[in-house]
C-alpha positions as CSV (number, residue, x, y, z in Angstrom):
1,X,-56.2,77.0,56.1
2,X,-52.4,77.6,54.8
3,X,-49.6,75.3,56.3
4,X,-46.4,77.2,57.2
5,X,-44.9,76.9,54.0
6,X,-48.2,78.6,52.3
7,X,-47.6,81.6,55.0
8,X,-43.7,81.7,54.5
9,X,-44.7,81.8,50.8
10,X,-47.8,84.5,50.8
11,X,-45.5,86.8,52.8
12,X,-42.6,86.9,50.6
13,X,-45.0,87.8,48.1
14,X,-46.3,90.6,50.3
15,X,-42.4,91.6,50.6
16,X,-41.6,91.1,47.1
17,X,-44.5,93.6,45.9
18,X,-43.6,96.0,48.6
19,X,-40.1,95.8,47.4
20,X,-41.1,96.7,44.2
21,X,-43.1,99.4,44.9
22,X,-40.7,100.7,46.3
23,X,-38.3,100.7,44.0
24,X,-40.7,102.5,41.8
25,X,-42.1,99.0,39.8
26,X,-45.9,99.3,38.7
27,X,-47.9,95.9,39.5
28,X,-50.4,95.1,36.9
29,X,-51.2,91.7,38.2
30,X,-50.1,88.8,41.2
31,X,-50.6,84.9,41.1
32,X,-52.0,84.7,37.8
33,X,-52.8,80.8,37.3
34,X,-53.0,79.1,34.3
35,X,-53.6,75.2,33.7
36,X,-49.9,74.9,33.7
37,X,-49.0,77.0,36.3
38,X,-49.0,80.7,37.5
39,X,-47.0,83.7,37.7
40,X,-45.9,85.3,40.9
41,X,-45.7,89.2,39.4
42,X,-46.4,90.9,36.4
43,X,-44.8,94.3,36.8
44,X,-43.1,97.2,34.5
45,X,-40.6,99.8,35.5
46,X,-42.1,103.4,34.4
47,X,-38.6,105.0,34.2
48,X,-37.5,102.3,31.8
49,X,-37.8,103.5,28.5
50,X,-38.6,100.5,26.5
51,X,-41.1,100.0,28.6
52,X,-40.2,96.3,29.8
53,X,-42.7,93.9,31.3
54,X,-41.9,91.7,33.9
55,X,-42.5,88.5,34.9
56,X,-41.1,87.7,38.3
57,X,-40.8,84.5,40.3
58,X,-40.3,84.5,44.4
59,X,-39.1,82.1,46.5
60,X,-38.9,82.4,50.1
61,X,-37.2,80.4,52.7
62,X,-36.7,81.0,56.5
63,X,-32.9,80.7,55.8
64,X,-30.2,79.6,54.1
65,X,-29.4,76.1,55.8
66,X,-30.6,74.3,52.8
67,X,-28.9,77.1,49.9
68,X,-30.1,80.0,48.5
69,X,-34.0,80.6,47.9
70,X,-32.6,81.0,44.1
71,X,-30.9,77.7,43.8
72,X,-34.6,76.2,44.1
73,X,-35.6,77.2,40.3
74,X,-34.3,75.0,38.1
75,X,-33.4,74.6,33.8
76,X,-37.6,73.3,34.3
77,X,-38.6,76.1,36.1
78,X,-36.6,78.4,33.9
79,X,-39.1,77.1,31.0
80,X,-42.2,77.1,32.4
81,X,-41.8,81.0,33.3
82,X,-40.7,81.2,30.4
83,X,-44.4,79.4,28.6
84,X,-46.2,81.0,31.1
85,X,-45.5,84.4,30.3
86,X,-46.3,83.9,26.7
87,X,-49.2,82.7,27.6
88,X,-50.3,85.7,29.9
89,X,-48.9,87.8,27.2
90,X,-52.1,86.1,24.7
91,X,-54.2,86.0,27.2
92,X,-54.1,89.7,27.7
93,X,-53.5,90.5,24.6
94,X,-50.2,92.0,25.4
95,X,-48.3,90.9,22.2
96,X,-45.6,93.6,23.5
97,X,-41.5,93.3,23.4
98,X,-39.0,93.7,25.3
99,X,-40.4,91.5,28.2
100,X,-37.8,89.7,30.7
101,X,-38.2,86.9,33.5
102,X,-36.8,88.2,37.0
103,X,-36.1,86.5,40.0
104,X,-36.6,87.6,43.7
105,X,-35.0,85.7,46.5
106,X,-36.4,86.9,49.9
107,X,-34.9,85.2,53.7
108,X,-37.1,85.6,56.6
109,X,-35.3,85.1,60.0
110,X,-36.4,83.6,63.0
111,X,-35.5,87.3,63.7
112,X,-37.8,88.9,61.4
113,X,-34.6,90.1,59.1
114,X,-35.7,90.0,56.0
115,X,-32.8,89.8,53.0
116,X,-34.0,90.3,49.5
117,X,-32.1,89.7,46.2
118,X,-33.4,91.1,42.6
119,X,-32.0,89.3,39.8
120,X,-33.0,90.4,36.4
121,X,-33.0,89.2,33.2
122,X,-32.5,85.9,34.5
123,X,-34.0,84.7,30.8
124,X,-36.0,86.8,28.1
């Protein structure tokens, strides 16, 4: 059973894909784990023409009391996207460039208002 935290998590997730989607993204794969962590999204944009992949990380909070959902990643959690792309990029053997590391910020009201931020390129 998922605490609150889990569910305030999964459905940012939900959001973030959606968002995506929308925006005309293509997910190839969500929560992929690895023995040192795992990666949110793995997604391309098929209007881009150098045909980027990327890696994005979501964080989700219920508001803004305690700062921004994107003030939670830090110089560690910068680098550990950063080792676990490469190593989805061996493990599928996917040895492709460019590839980038976005962000996506998503605020869910008491309300059900629902505030999403896209940063990209936040490292590649």
């Amino acid at each position: 059973m998922q605490n609150r935290k889990q569910i305030l998590g999964s459905s940012g997730e939900e959001i973030a894909v959606d968002y995506l989607i929308s925006q005309g993204y293509v997910v190839f794969d969500r929560n992929w784990r690895s023995k040192t962590g795992e990666i949110d999204i793995v997604a391309s944009e098929p209007l881009d023409t150098r045909d980027e992949l990327i890696f994005v990380e979501v964080k989700t909070r219920s508001s803004r009391n305690f700062g921004d959902p994107i003030e939670a990643i830090s110089a560690t959690k910068y680098l550990r996207m950063y080792r676990l792309a490469l190593e989805w990029l061996s493990e599928n053997s996917a040895n492709r460039e460019p590839w980038r590391l976005d962000i996506i910020s998503i605020v869910i009201s008491k309300e059900h208002k629902i505030e999403i931020d896209h940063l990209k390129r936040v490292c590649a």
